[in-house]
C-alpha positions as CSV (number, residue, x, y, z in Angstrom):
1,X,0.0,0.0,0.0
2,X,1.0,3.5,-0.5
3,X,-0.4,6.9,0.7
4,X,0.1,10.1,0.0
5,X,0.0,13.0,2.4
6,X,0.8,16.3,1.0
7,X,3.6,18.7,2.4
8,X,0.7,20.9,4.6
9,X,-1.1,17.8,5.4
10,X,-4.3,19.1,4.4
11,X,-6.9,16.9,2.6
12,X,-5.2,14.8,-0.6
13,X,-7.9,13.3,-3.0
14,X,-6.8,11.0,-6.2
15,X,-8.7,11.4,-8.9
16,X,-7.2,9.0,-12.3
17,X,-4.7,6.3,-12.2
18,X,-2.5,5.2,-15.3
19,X,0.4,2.8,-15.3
20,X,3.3,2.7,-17.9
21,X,3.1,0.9,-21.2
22,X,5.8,-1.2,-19.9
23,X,3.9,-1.9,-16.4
24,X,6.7,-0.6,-14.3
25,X,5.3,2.6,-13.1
26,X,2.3,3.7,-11.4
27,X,1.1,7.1,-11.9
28,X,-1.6,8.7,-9.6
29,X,-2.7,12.6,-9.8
30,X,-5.6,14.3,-8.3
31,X,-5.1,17.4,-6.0
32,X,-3.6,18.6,-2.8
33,X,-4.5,20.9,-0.3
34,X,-2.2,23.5,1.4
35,X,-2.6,27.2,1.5
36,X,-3.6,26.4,-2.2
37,X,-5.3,23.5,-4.1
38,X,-2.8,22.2,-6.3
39,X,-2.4,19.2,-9.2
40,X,-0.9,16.5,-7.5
41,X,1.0,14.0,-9.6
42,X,2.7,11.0,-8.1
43,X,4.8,8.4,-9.5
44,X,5.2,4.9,-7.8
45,X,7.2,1.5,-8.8
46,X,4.7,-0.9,-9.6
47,X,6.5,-3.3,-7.8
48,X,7.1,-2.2,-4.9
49,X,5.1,0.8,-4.7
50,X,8.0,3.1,-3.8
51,X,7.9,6.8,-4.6
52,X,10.0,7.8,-7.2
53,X,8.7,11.5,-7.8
54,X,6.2,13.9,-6.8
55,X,5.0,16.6,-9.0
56,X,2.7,20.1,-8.5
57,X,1.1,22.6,-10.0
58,X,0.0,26.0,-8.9
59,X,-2.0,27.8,-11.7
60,X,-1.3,31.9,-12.1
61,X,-4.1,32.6,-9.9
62,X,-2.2,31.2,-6.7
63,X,-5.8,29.6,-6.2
64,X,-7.8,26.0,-6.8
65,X,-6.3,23.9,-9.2
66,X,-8.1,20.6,-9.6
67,X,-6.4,17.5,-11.9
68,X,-8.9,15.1,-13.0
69,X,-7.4,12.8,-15.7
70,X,-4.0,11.6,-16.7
71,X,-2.6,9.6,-19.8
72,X,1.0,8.4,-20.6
73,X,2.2,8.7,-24.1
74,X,3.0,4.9,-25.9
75,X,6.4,5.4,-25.8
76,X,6.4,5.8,-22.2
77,X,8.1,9.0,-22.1
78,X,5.3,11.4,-21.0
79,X,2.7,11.2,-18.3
80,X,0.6,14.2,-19.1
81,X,-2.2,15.3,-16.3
82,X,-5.5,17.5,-17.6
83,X,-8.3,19.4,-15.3
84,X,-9.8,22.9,-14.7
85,X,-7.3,25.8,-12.5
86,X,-7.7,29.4,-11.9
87,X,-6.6,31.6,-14.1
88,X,-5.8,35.4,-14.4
89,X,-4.8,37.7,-11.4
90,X,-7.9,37.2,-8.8
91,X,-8.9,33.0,-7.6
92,X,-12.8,34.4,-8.7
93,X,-15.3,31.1,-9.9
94,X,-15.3,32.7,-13.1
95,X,-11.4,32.4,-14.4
96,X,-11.7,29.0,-14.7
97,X,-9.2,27.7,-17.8
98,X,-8.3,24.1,-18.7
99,X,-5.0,23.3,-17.6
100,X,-2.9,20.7,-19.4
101,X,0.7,19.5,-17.8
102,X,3.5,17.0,-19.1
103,X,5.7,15.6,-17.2
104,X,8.7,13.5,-17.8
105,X,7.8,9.3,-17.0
106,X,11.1,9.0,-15.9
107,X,11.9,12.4,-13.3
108,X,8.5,14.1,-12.8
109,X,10.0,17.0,-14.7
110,X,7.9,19.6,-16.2
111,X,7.6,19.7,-19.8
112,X,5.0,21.7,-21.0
113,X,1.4,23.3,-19.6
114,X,-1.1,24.3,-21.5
115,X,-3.7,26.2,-20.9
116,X,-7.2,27.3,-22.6
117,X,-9.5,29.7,-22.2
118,X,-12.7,29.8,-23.3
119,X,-14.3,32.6,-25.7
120,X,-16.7,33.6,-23.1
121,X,-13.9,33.9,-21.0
122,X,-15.6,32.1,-18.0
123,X,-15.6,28.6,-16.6
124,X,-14.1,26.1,-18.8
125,X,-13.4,22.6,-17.3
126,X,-11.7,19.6,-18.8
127,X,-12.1,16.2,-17.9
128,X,-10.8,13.6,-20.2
129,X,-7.9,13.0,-22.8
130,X,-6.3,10.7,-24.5
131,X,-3.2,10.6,-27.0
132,X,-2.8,9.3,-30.5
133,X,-2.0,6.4,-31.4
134,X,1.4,6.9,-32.9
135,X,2.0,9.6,-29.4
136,X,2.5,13.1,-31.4
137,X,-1.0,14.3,-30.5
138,X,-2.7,14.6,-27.0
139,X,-6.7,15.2,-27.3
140,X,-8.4,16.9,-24.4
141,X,-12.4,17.6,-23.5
142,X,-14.3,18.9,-21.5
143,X,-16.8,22.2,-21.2
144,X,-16.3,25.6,-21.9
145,X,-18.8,28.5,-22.0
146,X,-18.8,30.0,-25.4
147,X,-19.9,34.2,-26.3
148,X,-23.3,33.6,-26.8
149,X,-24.0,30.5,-26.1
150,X,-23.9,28.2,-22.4
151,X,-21.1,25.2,-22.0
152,X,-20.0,23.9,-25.3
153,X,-18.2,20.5,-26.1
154,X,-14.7,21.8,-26.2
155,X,-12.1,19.6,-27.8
156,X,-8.8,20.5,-28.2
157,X,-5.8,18.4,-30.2
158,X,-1.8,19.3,-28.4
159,X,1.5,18.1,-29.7
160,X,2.8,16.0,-27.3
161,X,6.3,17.3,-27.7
162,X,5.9,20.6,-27.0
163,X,2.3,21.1,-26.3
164,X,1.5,23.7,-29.3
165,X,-2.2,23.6,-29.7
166,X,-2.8,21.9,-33.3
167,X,-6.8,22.6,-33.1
168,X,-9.6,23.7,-31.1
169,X,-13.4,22.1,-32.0
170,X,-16.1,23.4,-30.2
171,X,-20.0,22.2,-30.5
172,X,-22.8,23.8,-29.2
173,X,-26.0,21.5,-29.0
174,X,-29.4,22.9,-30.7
175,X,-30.9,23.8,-27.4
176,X,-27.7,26.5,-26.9
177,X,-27.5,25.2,-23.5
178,X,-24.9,23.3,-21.1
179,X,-23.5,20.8,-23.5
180,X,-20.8,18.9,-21.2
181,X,-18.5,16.5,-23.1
182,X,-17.5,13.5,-20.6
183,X,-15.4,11.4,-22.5
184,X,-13.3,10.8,-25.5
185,X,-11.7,7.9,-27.1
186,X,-9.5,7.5,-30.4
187,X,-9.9,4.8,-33.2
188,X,-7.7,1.8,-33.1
189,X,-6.3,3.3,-35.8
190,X,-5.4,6.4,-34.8
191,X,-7.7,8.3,-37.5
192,X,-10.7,9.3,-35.9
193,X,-11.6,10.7,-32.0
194,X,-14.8,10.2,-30.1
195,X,-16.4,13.0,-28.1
196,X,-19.3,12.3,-26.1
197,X,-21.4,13.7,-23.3
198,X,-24.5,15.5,-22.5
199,X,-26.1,18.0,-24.8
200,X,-29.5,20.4,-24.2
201,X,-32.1,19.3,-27.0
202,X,-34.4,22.1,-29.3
203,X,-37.2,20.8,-27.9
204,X,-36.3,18.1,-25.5
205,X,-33.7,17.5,-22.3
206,X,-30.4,16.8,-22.6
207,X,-29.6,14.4,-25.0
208,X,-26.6,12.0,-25.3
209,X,-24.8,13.8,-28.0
210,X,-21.6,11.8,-29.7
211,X,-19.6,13.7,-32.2
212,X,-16.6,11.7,-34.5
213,X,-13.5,14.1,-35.7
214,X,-11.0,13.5,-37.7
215,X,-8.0,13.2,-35.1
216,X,-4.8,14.7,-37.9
217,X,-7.1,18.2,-38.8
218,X,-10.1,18.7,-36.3
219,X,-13.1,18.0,-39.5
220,X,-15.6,17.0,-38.2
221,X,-17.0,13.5,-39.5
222,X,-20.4,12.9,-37.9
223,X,-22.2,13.9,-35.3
224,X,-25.5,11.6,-33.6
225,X,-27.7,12.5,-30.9
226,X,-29.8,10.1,-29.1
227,X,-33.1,11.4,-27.1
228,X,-34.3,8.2,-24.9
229,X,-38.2,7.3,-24.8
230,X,-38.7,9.8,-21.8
231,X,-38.2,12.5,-23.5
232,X,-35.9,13.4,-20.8
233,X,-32.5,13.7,-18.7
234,X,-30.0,11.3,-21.2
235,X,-26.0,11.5,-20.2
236,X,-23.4,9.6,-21.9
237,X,-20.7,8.5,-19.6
238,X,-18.2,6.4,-22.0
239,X,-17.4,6.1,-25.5
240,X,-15.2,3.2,-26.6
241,X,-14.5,1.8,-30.2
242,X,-14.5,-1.8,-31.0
243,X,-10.3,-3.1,-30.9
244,X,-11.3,-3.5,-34.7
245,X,-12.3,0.7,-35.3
246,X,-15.5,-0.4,-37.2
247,X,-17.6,0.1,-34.3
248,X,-18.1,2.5,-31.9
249,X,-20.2,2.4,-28.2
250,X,-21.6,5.0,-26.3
251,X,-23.2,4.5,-22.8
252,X,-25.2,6.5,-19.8
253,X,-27.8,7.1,-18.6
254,X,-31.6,7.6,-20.1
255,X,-35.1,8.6,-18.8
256,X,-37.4,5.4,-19.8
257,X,-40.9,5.8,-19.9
258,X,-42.4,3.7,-16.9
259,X,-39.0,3.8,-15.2
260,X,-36.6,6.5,-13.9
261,X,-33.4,6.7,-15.3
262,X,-31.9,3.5,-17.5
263,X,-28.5,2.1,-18.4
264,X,-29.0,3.0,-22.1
265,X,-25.7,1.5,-25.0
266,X,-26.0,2.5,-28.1
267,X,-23.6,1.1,-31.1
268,X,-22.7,3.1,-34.4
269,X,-20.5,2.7,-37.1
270,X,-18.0,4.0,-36.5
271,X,-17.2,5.1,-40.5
272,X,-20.8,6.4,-40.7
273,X,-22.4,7.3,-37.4
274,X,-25.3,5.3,-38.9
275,X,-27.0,3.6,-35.8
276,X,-26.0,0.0,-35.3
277,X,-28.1,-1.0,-32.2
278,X,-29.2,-0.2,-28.5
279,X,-29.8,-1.8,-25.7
280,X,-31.5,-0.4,-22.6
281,X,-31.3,-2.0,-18.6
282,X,-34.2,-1.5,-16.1
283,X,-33.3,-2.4,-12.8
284,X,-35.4,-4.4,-10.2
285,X,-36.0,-1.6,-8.2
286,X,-37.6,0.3,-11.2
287,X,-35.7,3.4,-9.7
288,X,-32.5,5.2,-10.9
289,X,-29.7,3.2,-13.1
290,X,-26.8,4.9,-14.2
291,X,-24.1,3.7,-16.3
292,X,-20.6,4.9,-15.3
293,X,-18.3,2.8,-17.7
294,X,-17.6,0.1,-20.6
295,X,-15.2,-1.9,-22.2
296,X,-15.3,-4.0,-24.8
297,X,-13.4,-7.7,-25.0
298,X,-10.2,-8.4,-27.2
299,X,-12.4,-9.9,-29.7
300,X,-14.9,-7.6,-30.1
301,X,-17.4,-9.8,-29.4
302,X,-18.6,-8.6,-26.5
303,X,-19.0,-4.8,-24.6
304,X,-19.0,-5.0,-20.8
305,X,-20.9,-2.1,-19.4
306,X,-21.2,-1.3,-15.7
307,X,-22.5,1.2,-13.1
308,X,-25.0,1.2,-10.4
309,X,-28.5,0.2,-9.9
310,X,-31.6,0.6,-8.2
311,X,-32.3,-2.9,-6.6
312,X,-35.0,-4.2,-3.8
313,X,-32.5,-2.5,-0.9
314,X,-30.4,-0.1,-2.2
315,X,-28.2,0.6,-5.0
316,X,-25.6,-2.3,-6.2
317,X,-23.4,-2.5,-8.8
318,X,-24.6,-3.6,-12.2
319,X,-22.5,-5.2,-15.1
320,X,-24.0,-6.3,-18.0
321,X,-22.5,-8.2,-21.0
């Protein structure tokens, strides 16, 4: 076991866990609290669980910095951290930016950071990345609140050598509302990226909303929206692409129509965007169901998807195959 206590012994909470391509290293980042909320990145043998570097960040604000996702580069090389930090000269809600670090696998030294702020100059939040298959990209999403318009899908493509931003992709849903992007994947191939979240509807709720971009320029391929039979609250959590790239699946949560909310999957080419299939899960306890996460088997013939679930006393975990 190892723990972490930060130097002003204040309250330490991990967030995303990654190891090293080569399963030696253990990386775990999340934030630290001292006279400021920093990112805190730590690097263990996976062994033994020794420390073998410990890394911060304190955004320009001198204020709350909060890491929420890490990735390591293929090669090993890189570990980099993403999440949402004060910006500017005052720690006010407001000067929220996305803040994206490298680090060096091997030392903990700082490479790059990277930060975004949104047009609307307000709260913008990122929560997920992932890198490109052959490592010369990062991709990072999240939120960011546009000039007219509420939270957009904000997707932005690095170079994982130096950080440079190669393109920005924003989406803003047809209700001009909060559209949140959760989660992101690439294609087996390295050609395509998957952005998916939770998107305000013309006339409905929030909608899952799932859009593909071409991972080298930004274009993007296709975009599908989903609206479950309760013409309500719908949230993807996940998005991952069959090991194969033809497929791609989406899960969340979805307002049924004699139930509360359902685990709803839905499956789309990935080439197309053209629906494929879906496949909702009603609990016993007819009550809430959300779906937190998925994975699909080496094959592809199978997609694990798992959560929690209303049952007779309580919520338990659900995984269905």
């Amino acid at each position: 076991m190892a723990r972490y206590d930060g130097a002003a012994s204040g309250d330490d909470d991990a967030r995303s866990v990654v190891t090293s391509p080569d399963g030696t290293m253990v990386f775990v980042t999340g934030i630290s609290v001292g006279d400021t909320i920093d990112y805190a990145t730590v690097a263990y043998d996976a062994a033994t669980g020794r420390r073998l570097w410990r890394a911060l960040y304190n955004g320009p604000a001198d204020g709350e910095d909060d890491a929420l996702a890490a990735t390591v580069t293929p090669d090993g090389s890189a570990v980099i951290i993403t999440g949402t930090s004060q910006g500017g000269d005052s720690p006010d809600p407001g000067g929220w930016d996305y803040a994206t670090v490298a680090y060096d696998a091997a030392t903990g030294a700082q490479l790059w950071v990277s930060r975004y702020d949104g047009p609307g100059h307000l709260s913008d939040a990122a929560g997920a990345l992932a890198t490109s298959a052959d490592g010369s990209k990062v991709f990072v999403t999240g939120h960011s609140v546009g000039t007219t318009s509420d939270d957009d899908y904000t997707t932005i493509a690095y170079r994982v050598s130096s950080g440079a931003k190669l393109w920005v992709r924003r989406y803003n849903g047809p209700g001009n509302g909060g559209d949140v992007a959760t989660a992101l994947a690439t294609s087996p191939d390295g050609s395509k990226l998957f952005v998916t979240g939770s998107s305000p509807g013309s006339t409905s709720d929030t909608d899952y909303a799932t859009v593909a971009y071409r991972a080298a320029t930004g274009a993007r391929l296709w975009l599908r929206r989903y609206d479950g039979p309760g013409d309500g609250s719908d949230g993807a959590s996940s998005v991952v692409p069959s090991p194969d790239g033809s497929r791609v699946f989406v899960t969340g949560s979805s307002l049924g129509t004699a139930s509360d909310l359902d685990y709803a999957t839905v499956a789309y080419d990935a080439e197309t965007g053209a629906r494929l299939w879906l496949s909702r899960y009603n609990g016993p306890g007819n009550a809430d169901d959300h779906a937190r996460a998925a994975t699909a088997s080496p094959d592809g013939s199978r997609i694990f998807v798992t959560g929690f679930s209303a049952g007779t006393s309580g919520y338990d975990y659900a995984t269905l195959a």
